[in-house]
DSSP file (Angstrom, degrees, kcal/mol; ACC not computed):
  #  RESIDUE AA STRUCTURE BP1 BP2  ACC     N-H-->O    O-->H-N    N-H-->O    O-->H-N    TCO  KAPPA ALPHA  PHI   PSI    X-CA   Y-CA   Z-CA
    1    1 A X              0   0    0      0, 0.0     2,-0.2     0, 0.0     0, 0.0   0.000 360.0 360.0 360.0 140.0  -46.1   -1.5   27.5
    2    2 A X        -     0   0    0      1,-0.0     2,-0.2     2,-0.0    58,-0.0  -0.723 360.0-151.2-106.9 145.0  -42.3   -1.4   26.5
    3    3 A X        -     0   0    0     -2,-0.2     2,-1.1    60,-0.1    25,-0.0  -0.675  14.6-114.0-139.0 141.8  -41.8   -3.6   23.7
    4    4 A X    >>  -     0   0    0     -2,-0.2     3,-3.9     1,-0.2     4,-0.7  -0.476  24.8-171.1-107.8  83.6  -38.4   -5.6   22.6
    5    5 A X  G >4 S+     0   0    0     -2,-1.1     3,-5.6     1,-0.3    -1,-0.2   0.785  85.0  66.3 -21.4 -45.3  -37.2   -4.1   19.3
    6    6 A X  G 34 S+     0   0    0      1,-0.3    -1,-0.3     3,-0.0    -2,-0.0   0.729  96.5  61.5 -55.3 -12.7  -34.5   -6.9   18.8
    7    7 A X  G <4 S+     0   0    0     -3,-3.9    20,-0.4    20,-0.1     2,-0.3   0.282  86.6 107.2-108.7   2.5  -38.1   -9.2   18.5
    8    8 A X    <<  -     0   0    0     -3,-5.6     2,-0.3    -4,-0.7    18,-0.2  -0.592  50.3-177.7 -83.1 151.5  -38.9   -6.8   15.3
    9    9 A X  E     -A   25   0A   0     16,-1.0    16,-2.7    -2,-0.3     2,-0.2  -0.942  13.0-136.6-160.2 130.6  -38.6   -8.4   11.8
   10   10 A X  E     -A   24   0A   0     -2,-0.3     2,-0.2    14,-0.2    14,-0.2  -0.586   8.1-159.3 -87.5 154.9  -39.0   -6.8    8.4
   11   11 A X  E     -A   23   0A   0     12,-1.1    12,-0.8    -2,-0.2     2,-0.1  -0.753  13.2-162.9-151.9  95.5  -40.7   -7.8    5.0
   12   12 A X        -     0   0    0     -2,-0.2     2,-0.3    10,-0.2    10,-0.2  -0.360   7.8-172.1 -77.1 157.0  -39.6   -6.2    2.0
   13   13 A X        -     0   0    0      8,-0.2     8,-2.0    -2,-0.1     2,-0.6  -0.975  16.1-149.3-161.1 152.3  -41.7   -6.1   -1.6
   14   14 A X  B     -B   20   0A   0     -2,-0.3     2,-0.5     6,-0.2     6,-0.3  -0.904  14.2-177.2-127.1 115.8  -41.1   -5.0   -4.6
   15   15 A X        -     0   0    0      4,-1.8     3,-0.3    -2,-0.6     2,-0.1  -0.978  56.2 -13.2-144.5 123.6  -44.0   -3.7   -6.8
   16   16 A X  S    S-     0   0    0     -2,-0.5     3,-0.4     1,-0.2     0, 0.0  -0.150 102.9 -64.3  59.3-162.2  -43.4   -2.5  -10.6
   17   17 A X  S    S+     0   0    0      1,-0.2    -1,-0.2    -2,-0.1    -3,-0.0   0.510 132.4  21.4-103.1   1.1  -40.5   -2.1  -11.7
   18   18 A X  S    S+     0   0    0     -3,-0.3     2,-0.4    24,-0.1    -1,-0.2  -0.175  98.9  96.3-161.4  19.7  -39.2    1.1   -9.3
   19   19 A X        -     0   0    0     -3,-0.4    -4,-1.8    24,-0.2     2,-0.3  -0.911  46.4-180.0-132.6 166.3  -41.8    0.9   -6.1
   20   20 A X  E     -BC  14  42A   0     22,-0.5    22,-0.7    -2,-0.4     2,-0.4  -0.985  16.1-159.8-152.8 146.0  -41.1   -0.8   -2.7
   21   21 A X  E     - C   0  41A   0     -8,-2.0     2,-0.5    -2,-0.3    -8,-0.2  -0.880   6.3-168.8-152.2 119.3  -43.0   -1.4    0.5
   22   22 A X        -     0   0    0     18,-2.1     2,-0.2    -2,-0.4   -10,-0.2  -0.867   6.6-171.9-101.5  96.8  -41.1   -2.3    3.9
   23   23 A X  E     -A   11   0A   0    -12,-0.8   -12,-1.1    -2,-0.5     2,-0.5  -0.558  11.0-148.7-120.7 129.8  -43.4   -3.4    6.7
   24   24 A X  E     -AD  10  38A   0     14,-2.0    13,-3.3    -2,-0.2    14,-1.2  -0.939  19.5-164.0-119.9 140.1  -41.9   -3.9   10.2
   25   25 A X  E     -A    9   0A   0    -16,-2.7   -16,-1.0    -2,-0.5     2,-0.3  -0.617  16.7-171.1 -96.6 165.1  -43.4   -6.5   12.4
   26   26 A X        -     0   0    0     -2,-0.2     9,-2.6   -18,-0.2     2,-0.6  -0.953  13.7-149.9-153.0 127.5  -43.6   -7.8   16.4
   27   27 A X  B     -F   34   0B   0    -20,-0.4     2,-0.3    -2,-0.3     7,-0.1  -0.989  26.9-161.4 -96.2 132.4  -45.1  -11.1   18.3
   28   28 A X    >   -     0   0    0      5,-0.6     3,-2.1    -2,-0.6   -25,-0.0  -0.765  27.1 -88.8-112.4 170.7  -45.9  -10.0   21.3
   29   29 A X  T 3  S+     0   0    0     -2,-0.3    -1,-0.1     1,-0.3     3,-0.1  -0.209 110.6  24.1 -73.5 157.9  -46.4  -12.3   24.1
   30   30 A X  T 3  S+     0   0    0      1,-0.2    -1,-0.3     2,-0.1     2,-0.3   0.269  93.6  91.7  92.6 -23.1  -49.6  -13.2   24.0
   31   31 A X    <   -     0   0    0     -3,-2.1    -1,-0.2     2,-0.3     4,-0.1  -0.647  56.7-135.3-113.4 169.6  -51.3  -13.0   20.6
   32   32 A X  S    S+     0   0    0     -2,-0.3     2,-0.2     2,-0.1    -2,-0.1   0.497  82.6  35.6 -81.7 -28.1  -51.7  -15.1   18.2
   33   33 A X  S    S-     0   0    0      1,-0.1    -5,-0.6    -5,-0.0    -2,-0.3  -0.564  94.3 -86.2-132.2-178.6  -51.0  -13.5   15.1
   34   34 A X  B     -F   27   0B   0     -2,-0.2     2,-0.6    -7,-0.1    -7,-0.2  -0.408  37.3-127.8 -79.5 154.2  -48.1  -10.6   14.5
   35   35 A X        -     0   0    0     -9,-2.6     2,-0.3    -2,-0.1    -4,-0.0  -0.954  18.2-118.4-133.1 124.0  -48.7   -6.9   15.1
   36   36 A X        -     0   0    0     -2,-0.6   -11,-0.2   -11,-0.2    21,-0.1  -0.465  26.0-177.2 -48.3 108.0  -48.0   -4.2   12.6
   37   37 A X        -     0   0    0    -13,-3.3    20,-1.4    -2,-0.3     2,-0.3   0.717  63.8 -62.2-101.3 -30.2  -45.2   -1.9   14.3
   38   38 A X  E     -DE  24  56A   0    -14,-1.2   -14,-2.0    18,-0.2     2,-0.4  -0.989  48.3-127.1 170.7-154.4  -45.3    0.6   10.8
   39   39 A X  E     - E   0  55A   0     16,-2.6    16,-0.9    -2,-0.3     2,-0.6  -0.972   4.7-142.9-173.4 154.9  -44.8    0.6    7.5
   40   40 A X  E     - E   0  54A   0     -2,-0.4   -18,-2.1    14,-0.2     2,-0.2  -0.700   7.9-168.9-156.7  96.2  -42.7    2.6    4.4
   41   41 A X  E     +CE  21  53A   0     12,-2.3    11,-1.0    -2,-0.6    12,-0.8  -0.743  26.3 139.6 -74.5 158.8  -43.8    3.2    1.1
   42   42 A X  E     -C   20   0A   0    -22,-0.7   -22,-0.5    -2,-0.2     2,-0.2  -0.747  34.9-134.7-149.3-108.5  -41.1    4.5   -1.7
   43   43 A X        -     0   0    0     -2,-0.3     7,-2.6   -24,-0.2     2,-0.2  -0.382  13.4-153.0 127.4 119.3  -39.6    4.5   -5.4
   44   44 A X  B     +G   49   0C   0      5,-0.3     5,-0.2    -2,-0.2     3,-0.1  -0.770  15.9 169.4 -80.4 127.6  -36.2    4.4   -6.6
   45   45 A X        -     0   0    0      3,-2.5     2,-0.5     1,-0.3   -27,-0.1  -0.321  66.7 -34.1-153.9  98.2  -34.9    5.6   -9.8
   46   46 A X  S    S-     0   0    0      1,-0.1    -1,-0.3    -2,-0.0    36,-0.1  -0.822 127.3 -29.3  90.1-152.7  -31.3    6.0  -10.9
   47   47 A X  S    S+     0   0    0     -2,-0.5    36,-2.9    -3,-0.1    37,-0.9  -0.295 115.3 103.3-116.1  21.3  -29.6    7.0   -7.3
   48   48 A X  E     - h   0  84C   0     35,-0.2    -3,-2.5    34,-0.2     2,-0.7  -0.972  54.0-153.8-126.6 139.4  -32.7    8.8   -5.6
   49   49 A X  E     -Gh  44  85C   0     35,-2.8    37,-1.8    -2,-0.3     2,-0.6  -0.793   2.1-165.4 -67.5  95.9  -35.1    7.8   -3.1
   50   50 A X  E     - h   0  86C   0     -7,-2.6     2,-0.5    -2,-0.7    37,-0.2  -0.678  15.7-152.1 -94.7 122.8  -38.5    9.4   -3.1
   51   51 A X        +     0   0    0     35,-1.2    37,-0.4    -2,-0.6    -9,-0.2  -0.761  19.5 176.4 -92.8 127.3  -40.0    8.5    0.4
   52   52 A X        +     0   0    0    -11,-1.0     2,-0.3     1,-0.5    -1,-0.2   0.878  57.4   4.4-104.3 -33.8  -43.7    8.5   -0.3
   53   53 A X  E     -E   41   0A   0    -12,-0.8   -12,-2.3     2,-0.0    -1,-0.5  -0.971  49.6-174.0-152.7 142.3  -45.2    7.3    3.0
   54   54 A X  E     +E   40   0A   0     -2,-0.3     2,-0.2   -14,-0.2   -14,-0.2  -0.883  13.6 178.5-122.2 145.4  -44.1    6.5    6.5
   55   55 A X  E     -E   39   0A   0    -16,-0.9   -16,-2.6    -2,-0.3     2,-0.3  -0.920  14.4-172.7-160.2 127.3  -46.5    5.1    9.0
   56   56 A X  E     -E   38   0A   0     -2,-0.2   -18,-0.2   -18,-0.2   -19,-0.1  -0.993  35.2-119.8-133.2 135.2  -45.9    4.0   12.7
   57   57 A X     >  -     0   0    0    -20,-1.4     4,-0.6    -2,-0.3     3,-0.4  -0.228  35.4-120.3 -91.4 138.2  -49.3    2.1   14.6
   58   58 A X  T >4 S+     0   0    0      1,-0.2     3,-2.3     2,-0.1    -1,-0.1   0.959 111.2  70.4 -33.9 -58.1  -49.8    4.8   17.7
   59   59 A X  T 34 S+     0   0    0      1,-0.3    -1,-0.2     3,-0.0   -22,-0.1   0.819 105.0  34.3 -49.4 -49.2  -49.2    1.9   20.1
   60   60 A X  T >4>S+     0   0    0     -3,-0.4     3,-1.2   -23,-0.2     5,-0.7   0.406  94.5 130.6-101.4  15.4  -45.2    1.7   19.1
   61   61 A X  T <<5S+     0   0    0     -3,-2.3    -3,-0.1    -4,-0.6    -4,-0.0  -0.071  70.3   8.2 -40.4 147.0  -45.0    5.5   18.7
   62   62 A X  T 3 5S+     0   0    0      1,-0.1    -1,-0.2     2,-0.0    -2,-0.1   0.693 102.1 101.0  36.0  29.3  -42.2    7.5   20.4
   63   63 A X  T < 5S-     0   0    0     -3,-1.2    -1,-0.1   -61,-0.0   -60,-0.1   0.132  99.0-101.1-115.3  12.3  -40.6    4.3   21.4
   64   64 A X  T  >5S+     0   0    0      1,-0.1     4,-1.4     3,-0.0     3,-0.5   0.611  96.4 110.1  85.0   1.7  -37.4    4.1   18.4
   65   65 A X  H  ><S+     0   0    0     -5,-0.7     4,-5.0     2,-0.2     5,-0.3   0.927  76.9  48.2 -99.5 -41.4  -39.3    1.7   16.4
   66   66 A X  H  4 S+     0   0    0     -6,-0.4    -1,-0.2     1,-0.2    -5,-0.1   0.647 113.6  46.7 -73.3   3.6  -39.8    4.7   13.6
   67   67 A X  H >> S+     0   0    0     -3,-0.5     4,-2.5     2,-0.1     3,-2.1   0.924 113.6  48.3 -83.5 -54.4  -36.3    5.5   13.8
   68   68 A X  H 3X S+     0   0    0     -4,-1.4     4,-0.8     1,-0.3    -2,-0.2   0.673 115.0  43.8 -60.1 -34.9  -35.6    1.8   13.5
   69   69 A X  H 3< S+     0   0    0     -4,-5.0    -1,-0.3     2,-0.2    -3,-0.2   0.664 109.6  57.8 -84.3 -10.0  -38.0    1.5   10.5
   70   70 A X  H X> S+     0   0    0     -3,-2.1     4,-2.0    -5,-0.3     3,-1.0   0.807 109.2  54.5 -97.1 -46.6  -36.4    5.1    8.9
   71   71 A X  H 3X S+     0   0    0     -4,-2.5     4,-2.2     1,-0.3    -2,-0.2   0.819 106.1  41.4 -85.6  -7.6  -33.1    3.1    9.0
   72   72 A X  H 3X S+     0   0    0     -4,-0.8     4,-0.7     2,-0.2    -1,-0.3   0.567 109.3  61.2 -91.3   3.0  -34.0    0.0    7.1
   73   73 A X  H X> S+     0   0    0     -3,-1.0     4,-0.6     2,-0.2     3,-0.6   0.988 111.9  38.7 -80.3 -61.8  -35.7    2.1    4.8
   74   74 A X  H >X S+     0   0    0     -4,-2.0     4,-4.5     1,-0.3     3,-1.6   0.853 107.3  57.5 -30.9 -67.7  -32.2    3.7    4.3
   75   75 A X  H 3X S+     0   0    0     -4,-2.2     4,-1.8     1,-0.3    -1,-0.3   0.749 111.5  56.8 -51.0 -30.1  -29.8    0.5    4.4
   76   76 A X  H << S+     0   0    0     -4,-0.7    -1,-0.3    -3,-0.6    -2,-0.2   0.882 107.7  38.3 -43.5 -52.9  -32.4   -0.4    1.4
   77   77 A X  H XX>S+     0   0    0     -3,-1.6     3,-2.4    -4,-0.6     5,-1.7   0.877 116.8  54.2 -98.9 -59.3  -31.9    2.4   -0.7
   78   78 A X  H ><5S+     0   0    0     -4,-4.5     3,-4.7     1,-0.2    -2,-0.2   0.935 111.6  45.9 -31.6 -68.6  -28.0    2.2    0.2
   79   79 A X  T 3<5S+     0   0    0     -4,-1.8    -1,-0.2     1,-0.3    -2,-0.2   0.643 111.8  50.3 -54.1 -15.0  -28.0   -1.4   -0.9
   80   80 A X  T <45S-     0   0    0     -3,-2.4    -1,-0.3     2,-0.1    -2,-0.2   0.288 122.7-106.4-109.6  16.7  -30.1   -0.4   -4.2
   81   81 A X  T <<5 +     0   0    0     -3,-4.7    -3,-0.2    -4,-0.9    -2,-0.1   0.693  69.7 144.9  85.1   8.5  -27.3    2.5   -5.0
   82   82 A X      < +     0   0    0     -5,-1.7    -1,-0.3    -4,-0.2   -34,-0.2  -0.586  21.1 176.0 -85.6 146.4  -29.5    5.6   -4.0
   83   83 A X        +     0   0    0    -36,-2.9    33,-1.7     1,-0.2     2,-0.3   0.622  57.2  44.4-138.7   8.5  -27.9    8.2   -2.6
   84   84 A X  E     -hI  48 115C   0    -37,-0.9   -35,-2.8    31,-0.2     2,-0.4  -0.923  65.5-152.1-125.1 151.6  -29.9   11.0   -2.0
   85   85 A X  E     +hI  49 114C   0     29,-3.7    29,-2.5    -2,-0.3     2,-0.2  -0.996  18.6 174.5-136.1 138.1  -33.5   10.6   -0.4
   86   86 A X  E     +h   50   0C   0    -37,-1.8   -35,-1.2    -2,-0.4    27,-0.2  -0.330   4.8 160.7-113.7-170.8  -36.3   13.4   -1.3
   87   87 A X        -     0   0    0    -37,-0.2    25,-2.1    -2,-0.2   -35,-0.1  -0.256  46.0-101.4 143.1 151.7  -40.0   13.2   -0.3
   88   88 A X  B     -J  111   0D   0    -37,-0.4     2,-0.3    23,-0.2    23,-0.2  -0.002  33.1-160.7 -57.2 176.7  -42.7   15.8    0.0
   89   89 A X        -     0   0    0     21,-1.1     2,-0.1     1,-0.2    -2,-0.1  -0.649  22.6-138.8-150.7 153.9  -43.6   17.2    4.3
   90   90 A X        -     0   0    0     -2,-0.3    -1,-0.2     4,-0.1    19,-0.1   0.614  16.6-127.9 163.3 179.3  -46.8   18.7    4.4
   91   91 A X  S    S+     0   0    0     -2,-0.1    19,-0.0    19,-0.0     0, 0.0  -0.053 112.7  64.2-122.6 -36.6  -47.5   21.7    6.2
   92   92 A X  S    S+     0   0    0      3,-0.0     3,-0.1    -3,-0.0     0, 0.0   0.597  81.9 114.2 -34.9 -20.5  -50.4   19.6    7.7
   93   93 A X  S    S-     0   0    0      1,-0.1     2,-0.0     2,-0.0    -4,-0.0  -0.392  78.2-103.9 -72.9 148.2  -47.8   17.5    9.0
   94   94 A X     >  -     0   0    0      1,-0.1     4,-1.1    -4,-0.0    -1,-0.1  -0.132  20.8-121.1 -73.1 172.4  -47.4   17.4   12.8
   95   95 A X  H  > S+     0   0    0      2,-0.2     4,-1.1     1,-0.1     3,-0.4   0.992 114.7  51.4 -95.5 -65.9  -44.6   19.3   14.5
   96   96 A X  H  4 S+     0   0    0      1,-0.3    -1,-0.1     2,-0.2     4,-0.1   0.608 101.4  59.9 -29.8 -38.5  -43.2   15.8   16.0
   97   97 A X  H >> S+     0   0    0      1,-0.2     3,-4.4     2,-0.2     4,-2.3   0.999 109.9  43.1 -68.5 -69.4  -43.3   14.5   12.7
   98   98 A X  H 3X S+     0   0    0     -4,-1.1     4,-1.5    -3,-0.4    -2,-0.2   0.702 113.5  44.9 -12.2 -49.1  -40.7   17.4   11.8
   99   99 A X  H 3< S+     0   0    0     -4,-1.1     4,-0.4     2,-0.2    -1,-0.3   0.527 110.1  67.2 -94.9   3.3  -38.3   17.3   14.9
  100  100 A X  H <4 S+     0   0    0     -3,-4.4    -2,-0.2    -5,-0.2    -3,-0.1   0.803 107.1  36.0 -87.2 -55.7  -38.7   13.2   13.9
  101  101 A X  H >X>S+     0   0    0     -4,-2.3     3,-2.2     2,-0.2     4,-1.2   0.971 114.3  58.0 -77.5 -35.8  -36.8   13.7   10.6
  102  102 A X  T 3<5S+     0   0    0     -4,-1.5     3,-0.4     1,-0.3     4,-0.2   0.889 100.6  54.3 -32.8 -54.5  -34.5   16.2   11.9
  103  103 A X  T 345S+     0   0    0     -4,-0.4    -1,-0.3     1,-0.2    -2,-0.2   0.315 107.3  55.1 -70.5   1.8  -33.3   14.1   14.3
  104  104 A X  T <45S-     0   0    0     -3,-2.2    -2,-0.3     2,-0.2    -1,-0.2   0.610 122.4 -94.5 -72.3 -46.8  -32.6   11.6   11.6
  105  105 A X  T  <5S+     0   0    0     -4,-1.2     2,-0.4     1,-0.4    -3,-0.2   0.508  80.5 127.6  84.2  42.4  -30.6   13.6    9.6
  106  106 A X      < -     0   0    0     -5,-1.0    -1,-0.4    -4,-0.2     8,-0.2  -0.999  50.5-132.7-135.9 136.1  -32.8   15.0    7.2
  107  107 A X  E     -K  113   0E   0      6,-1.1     6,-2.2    -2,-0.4     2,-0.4  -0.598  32.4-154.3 -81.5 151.2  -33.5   19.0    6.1
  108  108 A X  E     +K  112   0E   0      4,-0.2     4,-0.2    -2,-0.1   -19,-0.0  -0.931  36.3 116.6-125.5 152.8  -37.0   19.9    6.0
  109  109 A X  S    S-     0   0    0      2,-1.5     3,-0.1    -2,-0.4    -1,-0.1   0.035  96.2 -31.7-146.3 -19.4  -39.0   22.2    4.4
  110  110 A X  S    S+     0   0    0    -23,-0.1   -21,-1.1   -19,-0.0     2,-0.2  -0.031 135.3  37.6-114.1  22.2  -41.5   21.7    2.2
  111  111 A X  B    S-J   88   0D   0    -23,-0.2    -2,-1.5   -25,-0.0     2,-0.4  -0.778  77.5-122.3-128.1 169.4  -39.5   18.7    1.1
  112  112 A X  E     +K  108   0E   0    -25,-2.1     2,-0.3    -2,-0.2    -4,-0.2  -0.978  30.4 172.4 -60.4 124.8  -37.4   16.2    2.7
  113  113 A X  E     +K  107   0E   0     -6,-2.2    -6,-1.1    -2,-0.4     2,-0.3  -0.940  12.4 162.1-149.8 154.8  -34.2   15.7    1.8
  114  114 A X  E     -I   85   0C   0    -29,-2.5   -29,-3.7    -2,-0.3     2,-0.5  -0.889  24.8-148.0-170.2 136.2  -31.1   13.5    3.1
  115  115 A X  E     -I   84   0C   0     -2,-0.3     2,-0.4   -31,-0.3   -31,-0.2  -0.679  30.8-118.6-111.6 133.2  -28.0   12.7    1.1
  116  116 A X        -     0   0    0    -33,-1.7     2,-0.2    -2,-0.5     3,-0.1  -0.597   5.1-130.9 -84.4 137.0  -26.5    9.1    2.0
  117  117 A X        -     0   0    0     -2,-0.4     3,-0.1     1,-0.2     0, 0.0  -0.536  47.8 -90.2 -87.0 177.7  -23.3    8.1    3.4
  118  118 A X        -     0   0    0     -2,-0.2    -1,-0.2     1,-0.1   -40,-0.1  -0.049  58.9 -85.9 -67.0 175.6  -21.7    5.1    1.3
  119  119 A X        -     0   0    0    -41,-0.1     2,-0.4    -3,-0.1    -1,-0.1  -0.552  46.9-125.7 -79.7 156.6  -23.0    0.9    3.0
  120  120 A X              0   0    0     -2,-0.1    -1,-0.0     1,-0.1    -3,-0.0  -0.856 360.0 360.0-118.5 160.6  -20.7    0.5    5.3
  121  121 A X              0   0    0     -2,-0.4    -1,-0.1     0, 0.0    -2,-0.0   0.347 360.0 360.0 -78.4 360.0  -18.9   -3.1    4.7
């Protein structure tokens, strides 16, 4: 079932003094309650991002929504002055997961890494 991003909504949190958790949301017709579209752990400190965990529910997989959730994770980290974003990859990590950040803008190998352009006004 094709899904209408523009119906997606975020809820940022801020836990300790340097840790963050971004949660993207949906109503879809029909339920009652919201459904969890994915989800973004990380930690700021000085002008880097460490991305600790990304998670997107199977159901809104290979549909944009984890691009869409990779980019408010960014415009976050812009807005809090980071300007490079790190995080570990795995080798465990799926091959999709790989050509997922690539196609972001991100080098892999056994790191992630993505340097930020400035917020745009």
């Amino acid at each position: 079932m094709e899904h209408n991003k523009e119906d997606a909504f975020f809820i940022e949190t801020k836990s300790g003094e340097d840790r963050y958790h971004i949660v993207a949301l949906i109503n879809l017709p029909g339920k009652l309650n919201t459904t969890t579209i994915g989800s973004v752990y990380y930690s700021i400190n000085n002008d880097k991002a460490v991305l600790q965990h990304i998670h997107v529910n199977p159901m809104f997989q290979h549909q944009g929504y984890g691009t869409m959730l990779l980019k408010k994770f960014e415009d976050s980290c812009r807005l809090m002055n980071a300007r490079q974003i790190t995080g570990i990859f795995s080798p465990d990590d799926v091959i999709s997961a790989k050509r997922f950040y690539i196609k972001n803008g991100y080098t892999v190998d056994r790191h992630i890494n993505k340097t930020l352009d400035e917020p745009q006004a």
